[in-house]
N, C-alpha and C positions, 0 to 999 in steps of 0.2 A: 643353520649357521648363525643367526642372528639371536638365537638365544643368550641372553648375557649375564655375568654371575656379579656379587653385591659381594663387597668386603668392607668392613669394619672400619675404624681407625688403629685397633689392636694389629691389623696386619691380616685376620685370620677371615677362612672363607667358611660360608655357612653350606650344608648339604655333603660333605665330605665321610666317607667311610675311612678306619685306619689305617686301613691296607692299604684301599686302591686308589691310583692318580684319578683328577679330573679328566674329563675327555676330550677337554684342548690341550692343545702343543705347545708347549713355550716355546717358539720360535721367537728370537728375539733380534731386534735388527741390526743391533752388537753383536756380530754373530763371533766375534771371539769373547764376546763376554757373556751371554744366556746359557749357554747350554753346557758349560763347564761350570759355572757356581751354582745351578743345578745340579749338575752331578755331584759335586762336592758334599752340599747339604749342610754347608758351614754356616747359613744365615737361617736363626727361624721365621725371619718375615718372608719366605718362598711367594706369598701369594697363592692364588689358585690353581693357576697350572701347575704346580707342585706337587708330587707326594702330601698327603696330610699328614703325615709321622710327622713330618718336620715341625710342627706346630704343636700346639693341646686343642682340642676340641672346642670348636666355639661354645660357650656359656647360651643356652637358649635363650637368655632374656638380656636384652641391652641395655640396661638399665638408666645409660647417660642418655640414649633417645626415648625412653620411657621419661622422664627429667624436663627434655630440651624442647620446647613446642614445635620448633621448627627443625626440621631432618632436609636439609642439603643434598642430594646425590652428584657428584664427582665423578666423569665419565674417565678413562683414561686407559692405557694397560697397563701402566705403572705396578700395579698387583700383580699381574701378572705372567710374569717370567723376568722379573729384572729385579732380584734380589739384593744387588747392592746400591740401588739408588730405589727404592721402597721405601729403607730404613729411614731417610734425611724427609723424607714424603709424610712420611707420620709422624717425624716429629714436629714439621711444620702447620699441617694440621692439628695435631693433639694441641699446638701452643694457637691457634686461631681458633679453638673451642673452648679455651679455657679464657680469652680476653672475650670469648663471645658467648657466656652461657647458656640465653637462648638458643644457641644452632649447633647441632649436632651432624656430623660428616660423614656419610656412608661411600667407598669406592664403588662402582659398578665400570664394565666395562668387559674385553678380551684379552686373550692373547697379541700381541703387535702385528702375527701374519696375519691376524682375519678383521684387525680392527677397519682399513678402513669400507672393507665390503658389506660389514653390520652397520658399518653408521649410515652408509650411503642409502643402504636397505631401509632403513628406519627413515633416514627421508624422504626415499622414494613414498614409502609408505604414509607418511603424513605426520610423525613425529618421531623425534629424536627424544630417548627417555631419560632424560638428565637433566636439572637443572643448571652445570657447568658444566663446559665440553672443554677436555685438554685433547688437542687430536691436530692429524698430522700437517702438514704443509699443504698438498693437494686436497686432503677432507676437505682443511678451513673455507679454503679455495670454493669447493665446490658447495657448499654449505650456504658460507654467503653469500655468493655470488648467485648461485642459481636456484638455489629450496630456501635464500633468505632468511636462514636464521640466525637471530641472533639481536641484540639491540646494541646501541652506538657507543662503546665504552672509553674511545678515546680521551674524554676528561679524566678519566682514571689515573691516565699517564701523567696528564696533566698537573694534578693533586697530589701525585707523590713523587714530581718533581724531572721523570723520565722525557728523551724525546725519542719516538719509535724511529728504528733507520728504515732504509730503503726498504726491505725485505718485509714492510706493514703492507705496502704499496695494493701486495693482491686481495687486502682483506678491505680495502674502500670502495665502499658501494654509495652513491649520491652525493658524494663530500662528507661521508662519517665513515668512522672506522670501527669497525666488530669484532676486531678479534686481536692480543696483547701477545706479544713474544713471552715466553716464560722460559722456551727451552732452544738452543741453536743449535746444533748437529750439524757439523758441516764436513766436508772431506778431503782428505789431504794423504798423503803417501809414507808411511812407517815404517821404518828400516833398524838393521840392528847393528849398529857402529861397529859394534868387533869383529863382529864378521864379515863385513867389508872393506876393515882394515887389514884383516886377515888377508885378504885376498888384493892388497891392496891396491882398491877401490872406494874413488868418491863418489858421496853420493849422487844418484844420477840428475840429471838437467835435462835429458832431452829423449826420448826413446827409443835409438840405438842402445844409449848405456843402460839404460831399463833392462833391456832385451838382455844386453851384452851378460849385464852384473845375472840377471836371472839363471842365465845359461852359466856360469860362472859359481857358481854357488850351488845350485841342486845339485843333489846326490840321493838322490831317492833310491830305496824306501827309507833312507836313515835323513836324509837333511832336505827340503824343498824352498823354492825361491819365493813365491809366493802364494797366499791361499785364498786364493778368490775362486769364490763360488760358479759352480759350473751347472747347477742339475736343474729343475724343476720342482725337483721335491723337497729345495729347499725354500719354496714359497717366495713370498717378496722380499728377501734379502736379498737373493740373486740379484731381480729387478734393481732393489735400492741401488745397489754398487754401479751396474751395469747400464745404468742410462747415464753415468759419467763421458761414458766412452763414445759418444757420437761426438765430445768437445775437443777432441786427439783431432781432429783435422778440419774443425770449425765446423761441425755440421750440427742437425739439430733433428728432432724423429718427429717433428709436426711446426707448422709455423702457420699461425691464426688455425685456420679450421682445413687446414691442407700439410697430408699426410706425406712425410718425404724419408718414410722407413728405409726404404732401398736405396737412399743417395748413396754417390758415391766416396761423400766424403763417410756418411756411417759407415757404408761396407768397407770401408780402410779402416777406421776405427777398429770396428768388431775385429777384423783381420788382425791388426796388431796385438788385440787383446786375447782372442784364442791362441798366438805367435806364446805369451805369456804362459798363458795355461798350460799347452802344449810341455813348451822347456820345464816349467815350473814339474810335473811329475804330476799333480793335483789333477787330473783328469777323470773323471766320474767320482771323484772322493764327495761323500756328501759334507754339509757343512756340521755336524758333530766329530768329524774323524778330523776336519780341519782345524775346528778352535780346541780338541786338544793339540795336537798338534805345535798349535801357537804356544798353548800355554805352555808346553815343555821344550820351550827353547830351541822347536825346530824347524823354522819359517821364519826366514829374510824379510821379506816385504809382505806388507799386509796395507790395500788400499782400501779405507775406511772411514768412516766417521768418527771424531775425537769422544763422544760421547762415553763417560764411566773409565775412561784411561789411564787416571790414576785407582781404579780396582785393580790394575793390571799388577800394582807392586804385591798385591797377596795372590789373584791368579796365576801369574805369572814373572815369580822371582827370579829368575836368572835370565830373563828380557828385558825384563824392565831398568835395571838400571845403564842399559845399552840401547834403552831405544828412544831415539829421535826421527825427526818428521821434514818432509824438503814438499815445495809446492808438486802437484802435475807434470811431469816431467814431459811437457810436451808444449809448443811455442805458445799457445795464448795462458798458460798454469792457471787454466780457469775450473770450478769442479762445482759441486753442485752445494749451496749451502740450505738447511733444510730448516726452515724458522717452523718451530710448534708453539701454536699459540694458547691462547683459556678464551672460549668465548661463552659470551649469560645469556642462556637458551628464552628465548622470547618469549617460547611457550609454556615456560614456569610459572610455578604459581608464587613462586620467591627469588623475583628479579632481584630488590633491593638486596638481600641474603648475599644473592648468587655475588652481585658485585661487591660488596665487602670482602668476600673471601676474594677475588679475584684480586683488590686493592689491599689485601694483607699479603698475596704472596708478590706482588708488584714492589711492596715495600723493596727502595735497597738492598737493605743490609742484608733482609729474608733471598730475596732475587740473588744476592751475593754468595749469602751460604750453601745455597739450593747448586749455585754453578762449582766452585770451588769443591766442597763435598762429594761431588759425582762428575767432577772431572771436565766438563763441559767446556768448550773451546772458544766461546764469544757469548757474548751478554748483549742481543742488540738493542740496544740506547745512544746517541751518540754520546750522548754526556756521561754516560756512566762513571766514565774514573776520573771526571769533576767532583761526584757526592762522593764514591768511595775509593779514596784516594790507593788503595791495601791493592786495586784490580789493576792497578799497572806492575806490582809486583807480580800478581796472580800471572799476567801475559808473558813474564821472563822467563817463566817455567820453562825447561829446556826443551821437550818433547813439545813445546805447542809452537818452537818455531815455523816449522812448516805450514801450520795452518792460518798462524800469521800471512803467512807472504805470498796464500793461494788468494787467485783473484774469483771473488765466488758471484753465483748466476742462480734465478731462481726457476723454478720449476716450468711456469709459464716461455723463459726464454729459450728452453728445449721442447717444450711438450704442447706449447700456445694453450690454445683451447682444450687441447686431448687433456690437458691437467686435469679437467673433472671428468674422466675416465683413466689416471695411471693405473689404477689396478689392474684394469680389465687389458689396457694397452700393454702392459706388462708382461702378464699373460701371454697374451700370442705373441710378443715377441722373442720370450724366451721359449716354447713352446717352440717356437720353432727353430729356433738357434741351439736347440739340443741336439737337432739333429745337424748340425756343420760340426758341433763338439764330438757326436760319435762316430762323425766322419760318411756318414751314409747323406749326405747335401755339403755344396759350399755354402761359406757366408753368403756371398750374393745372392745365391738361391734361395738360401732359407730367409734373407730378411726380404725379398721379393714376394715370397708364399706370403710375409708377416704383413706385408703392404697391402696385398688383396685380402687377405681374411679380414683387415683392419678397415678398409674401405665396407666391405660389408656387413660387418657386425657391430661399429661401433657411428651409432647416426649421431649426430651433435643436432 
């Protein structure tokens, strides 16, 4: 699992035959955005979980790291399986090699499902093989908080002018900070105007009309209310979405080091949300049959992270110019905001390197283009639209209303401690909430089963 593949700045992956794919999945946690611009085949910066046709053959000899004395390695999955925000990733780096001639940028890293159980692997095992880590919310978490990597970057922010929000919070350990927001992904609720006009219905506020509009709207096989992940084999995107839903009745799936899977506000939660899935028609649909689906204009709601939103206007053209976003439709419109940070792995032999690069994509205007470019829903800085005055225009955008107006919580506020275990926690909980989906266990039951398995398998 832990084996990790290296891409270039060109985009392209080395060890590739022209036929055959690599042998990870681009699961991506966009799950209406990976696996249909994959299929498509419209970008040739696929990365490596792509097909190789889609690219030329990497050149055997690099010649700019043959050049540059110092070679950077740049952890991320960015490479691959997220071909429309890759593109903005190299040009960002190709333009921080060329003010930097000495330092040459190699990607290495996974696919998004397997990213954070290779890193954690890597520090279990004694090092993380990167000089810069860009990785997830609960990684950062568990990184620096408990395997301690990383060194105190916070002046960074400082120097280029940023103040880190709330959402830094999990990454201070002794009164320094290790790790820089770069990228925010946060979740909010996507709807498609016309066709709730159609049916005329406002958007929903509260979880009856959720329910209501859902059941009001599908028409399966030809039309579905919403396409939220239901299987196991759709890896951690199921997970991602679905740890939202313990916040539908204020509950939470672990507080400090005390596991509270089976509450009864989760199992209302979960309840309401299989209530969803159920009406929706989507029931054992995996998540490739869903994000077409989306993109052909036939799914209502989609509960997700704003992340790549605007690809949607070339994925998916005749949604997109109807689709708008309302908070959580449920009394606290709280959801999960997911800060990805960059942190400069300690154990490199080019700290100084690592944080330049780290303080080139911190830059503003870089930070600005990176968001805007790929769609991204929030820049956390507070001051940000103090230096770049253009991101309070950026925030009017129509479709980010919603996520405007969600009131967001971070991973520790649901998961406490279990944060450096979400994968594994993930796991059996969906694991077993497959079976209340296939109807052979209730919800209670099966997040009951998830409570004891979790009691036993997962020691803090």
């Amino acid at each position: 699992m832990s084996d990790k593949n290296e891409v270039t700045n060109t985009g392209e992956a080395p060890g590739l035959s022209e036929d055959a794919p690599s042998g990870q999945s681009p699961i991506s946690r966009r799950n209406f955005l990976g696996a249909a611009a994959v299929a498509a085949g419209a970008v040739a910066l696929t990365g490596a979980a792509a097909p190789s046709k889609f690219f030329e053959k990497l050149k055997t000899v690099n010649l700019r790291a043959q050049l540059a004395p110092v070679t950077l390695s740049l952890m991320s999955w960015e490479p691959y399986g997220e071909p429309y925000e890759y593109p903005e990733w190299i040009k960002v780096i190709s333009q921080f090699e060329i003010a930097n001639p000495n330092i040459t940028v190699v990607w290495t890293g996974w696919p998004f499902s397997d990213f954070d159980q290779n890193i954690v692997e890597q520090a279990q095992a004694g090092k993380v093989d990167a000089d810069v880590i860009m990785v997830t919310p609960e990684a950062a978490s568990t990184l620096v908080q408990k395997y301690h990597i990383g060194v105190p970057i916070g002046n960074i922010a400082k120097e280029v002018g940023l103040v880190p929000d709330a959402a830094h919070e999990s990454y201070v350990r002794n009164g320094n900070l290790y790790a820089l927001g770069v990228i925010d992904v946060a979740f909010a609720l996507l709807y498609n105007e016309a066709v709730l006009s159609a049916h005329k219905l406002a958007p929903p506020t509260t979880t009856d009309e959720w329910l209501s509009a859902v059941q009001a709207v599908s028409k399966a096989p030809s039309y579905f209310g919403t396409n939220l992940l239901n299987l196991v084999s759709d890896g951690s995107d199921w997970w991602n979405a679905l740890q939202n839903f313990c916040l539908v009745y204020g509950g939470a799936w672990a507080k400090g080091t005390t596991l509270t899977i089976d509450s009864p506000e989760n199992v209302k939660g979960i309840e309401f949300w299989l209530s969803l899935v159920n009406a929706s028609g989507v029931k054992g649909e995996s998540e490739a049959v869903l994000t077409k689906l989306f993109d052909e204009n036939r799914v209502c709601f989609s509960f997700n992270v704003a992340a790549g939103l605007s690809s949607l206007q070339k994925l998916a053209p005749a949604y997109y110019p109807h689709m708008r976003s309302v908070a959580p439709p449920w009394p606290s419109q709280q959801a999960i905001e997911r800060l990805h940070p960059l942190i400069v792995n300690n154990q490199s032999k080019y700290i100084e390197e690592g944080m330049a690069l780290v303080k080139y994509i911190l830059t503003p205007q870089t930070l600005y283009d990176i968001t805007v470019a790929n769609g991204y829903p929030i820049i956390p800085y507070t001051n940000f639209g103090e230096i770049i005055p253009a991101y309070a225009k950026y925030l009017d955008t129509i479709w980010l209303k919603g996520y405007e107006e969600t009131k967001y919580v971070g991973e520790f506020q649901i998961l406490g401690q279990y944060t450096y275990a979400y994968a594994e926690l993930g796991t059996i909980i969906c694991q077993n909430l497959e079976k209340a989906v296939s109807g052979s266990s209730t919800v209670a039951q099966a997040l009951a089963a998830a409570q004891a398995q979790a009691k036993v398998q997962l020691n803090l």
